[in-house]
C-alpha positions as CSV (number, residue, x, y, z in Angstrom):
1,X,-119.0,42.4,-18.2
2,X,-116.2,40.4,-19.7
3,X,-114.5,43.5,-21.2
4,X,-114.9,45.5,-18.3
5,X,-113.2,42.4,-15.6
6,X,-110.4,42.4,-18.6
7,X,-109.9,46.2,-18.6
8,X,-111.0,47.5,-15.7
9,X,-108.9,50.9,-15.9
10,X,-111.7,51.5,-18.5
11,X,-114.3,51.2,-16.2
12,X,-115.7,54.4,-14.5
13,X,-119.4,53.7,-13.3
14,X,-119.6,57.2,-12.8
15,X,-119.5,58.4,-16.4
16,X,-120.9,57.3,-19.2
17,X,-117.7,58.1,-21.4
18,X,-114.7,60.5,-21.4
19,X,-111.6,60.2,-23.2
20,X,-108.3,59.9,-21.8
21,X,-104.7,60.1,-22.6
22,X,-105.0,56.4,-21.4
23,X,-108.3,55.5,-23.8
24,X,-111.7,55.6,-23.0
25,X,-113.4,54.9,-19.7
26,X,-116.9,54.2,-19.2
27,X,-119.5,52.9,-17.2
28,X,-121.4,49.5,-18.0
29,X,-123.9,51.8,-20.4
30,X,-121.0,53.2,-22.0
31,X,-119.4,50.4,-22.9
32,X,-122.1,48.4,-24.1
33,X,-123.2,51.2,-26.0
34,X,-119.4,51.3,-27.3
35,X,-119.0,47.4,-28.0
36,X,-122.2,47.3,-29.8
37,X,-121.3,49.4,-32.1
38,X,-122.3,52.8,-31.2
39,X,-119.1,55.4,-32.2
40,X,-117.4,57.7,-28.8
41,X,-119.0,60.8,-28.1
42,X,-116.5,63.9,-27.3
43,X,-118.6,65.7,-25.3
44,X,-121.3,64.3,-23.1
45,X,-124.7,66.5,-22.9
46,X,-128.2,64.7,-21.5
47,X,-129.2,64.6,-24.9
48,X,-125.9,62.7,-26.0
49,X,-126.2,60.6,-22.2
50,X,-129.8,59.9,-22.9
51,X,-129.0,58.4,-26.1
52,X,-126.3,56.2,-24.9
53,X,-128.4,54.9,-21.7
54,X,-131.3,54.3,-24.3
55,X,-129.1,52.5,-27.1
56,X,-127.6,50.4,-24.4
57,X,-130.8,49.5,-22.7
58,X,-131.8,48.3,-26.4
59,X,-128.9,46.5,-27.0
60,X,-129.0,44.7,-23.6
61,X,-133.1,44.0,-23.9
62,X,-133.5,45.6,-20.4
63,X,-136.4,47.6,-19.5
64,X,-136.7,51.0,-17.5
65,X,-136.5,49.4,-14.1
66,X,-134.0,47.5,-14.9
67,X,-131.9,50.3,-16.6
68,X,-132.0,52.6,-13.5
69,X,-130.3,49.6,-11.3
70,X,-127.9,48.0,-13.8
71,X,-126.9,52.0,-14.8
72,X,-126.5,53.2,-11.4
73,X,-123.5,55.1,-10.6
74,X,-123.4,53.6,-7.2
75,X,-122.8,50.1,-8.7
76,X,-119.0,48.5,-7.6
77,X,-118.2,45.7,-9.6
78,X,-119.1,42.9,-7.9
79,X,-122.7,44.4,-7.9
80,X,-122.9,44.6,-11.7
81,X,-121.2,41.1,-11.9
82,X,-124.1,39.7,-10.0
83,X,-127.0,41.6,-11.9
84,X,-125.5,40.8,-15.2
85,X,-125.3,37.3,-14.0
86,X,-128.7,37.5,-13.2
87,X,-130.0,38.6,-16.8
88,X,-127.9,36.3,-18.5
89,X,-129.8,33.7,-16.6
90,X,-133.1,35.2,-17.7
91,X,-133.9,36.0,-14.4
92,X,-136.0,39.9,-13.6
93,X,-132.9,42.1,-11.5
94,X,-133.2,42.2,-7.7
95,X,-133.6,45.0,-5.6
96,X,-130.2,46.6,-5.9
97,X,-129.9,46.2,-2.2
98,X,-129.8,42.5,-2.6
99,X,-126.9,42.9,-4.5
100,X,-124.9,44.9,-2.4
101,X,-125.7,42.4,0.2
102,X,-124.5,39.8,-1.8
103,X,-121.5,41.1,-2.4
104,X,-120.6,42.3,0.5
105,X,-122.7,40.3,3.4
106,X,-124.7,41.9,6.0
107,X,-121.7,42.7,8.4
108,X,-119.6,45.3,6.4
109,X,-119.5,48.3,8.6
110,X,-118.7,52.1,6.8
111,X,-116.6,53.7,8.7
């Protein structure tokens, strides 16, 4: 999470890695798959995806339910902060709609 707050032009929830002109840009699997020593893959196919979600959700200890939240690509920043706040703290992840409302409060409107 540190990494990503310091760089967040290399963040991209949406992706699990791509190369740029600019460097790489991942999502939080991505780059914990990346900073743990796992090497960049050039091409992305759901064997090469799957490998990354499962190396990262080794690395981090998390299991399967945990995975699908913390991996989400619907996750904004302030979401993962809070979940990866919450594991650090050895505390089980909360329904992902508790973080959004934690982040956000119950009165943001979408337009």
């Amino acid at each position: 999470m540190t990494h990503i707050k310091d760089h967040p032009e290399t963040h991209n929830q949406s992706v699990y890695m791509v190369k740029t002109s600019c460097g790489t840009t991942a999502c939080y699997a991505g780059r914990a798959y990346m900073l743990g020593g796992g090497e960049l893959i050039q091409t992305i196919t759901p064997t090469n995806a799957m490998l990354v979600r499962n190396s990262a959700k080794a690395m981090l200890g998390i299991d399967e339910q945990e995975a699908i939240k913390l991996f989400s690509p619907a996750n904004t920043l302030l979401e993962l902060e809070l979940m990866v706040k919450d594991l650090c703290n050895g505390e089980r992840l909360r329904p992902s709609s508790a973080y959004w409302r934690a982040a956000y409060g119950e009165s943001v409107e979408y337009e």
